[in-house]
N, C-alpha and C positions, 0 to 999 in steps of 0.2 A: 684156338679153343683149348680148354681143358684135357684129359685125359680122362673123363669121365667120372673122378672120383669127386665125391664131395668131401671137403676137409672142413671142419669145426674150424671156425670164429675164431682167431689168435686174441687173447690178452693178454697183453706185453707189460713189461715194468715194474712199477712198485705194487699195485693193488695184486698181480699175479704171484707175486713172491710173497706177500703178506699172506696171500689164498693159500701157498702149500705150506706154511708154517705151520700150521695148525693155532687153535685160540691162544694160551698160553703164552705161547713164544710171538705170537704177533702182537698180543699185549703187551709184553716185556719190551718189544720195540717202541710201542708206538711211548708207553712210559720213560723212555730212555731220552726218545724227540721231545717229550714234555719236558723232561727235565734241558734240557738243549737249548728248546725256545726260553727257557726261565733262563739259566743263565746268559743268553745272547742277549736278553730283554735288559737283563740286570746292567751290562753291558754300554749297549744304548744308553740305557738310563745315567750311568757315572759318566761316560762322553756328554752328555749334553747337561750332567752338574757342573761338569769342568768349564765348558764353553761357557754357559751363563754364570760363573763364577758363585757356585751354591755350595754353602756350606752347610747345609743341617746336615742331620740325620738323614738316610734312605729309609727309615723303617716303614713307608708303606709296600715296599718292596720284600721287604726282609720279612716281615709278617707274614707277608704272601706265601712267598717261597720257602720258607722255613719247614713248617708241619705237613706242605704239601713232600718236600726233598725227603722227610723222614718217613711218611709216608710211602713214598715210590720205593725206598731204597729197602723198606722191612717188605714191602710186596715181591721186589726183584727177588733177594732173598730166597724166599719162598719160593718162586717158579725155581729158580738155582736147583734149589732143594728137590722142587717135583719131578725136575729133570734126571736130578741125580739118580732117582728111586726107583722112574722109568727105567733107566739103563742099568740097573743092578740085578744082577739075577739072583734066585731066592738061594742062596748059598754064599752071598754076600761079593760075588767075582761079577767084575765087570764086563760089556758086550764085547772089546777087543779082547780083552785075558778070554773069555769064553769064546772066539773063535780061533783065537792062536790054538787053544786046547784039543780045540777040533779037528786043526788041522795037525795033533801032534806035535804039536810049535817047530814044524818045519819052515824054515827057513823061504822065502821068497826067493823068487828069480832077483839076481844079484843086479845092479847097477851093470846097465853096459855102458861100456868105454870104449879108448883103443889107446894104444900108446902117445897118440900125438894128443890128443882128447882124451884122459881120464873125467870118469861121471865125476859128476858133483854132489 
């Protein structure tokens, strides 16, 4: 048996990591897989022009993916963006330069090594 404790429900994987992303940034993902699956698709698609020896055009493809890729890419963009403005502080110094500052920008505990072993 247990030790008495009850522990919460583990959820593992990709939907738990999309969970602490927050919105933004899990959307910026999942737009990234979208754009992924279009070029994997596109992909596919010129492999099996090749094979059945097709010469048109691909433009039902290219239509497709066109306006959707300029699309995702002024969105990403944008989160880039929101992110940046998140992590700026209102004096224009960023979250690391504002805790270096904090701490005086002293210096960390140095790499340890040894002579046979220097850190890397």
């Amino acid at each position: 048996m247990g030790s008495g404790k009850r522990l919460a429900p583990q959820t593992g994987g990709f939907s738990a990591l999309l969970g602490r992303l927050g919105f933004t940034n899990c959307l910026a993902v999942l737009l990234v897989l979208l754009l992924f699956v279009g070029l994997a698709g596109g992909f596919v698609l010129a492999v099996l022009s090749i094979k059945y020896q097709y010469t048109g055009a691909l433009a039902c493809w290219t239509v497709v993916f066109t306006p959707i890729g300029t699309a995702v890419s002024i969105v990403l963009a944008r989160i880039v963006d929101k992110s940046r403005a998140e992590n700026t502080g209102a004096d224009g110094e960023g979250i690391k330069y504002a805790a270096a500052k904090a701490g005086q920008f002293a210096a960390g505990p140095g790499p340890e090594g040894s002579v046979d072993s220097p850190a890397i």
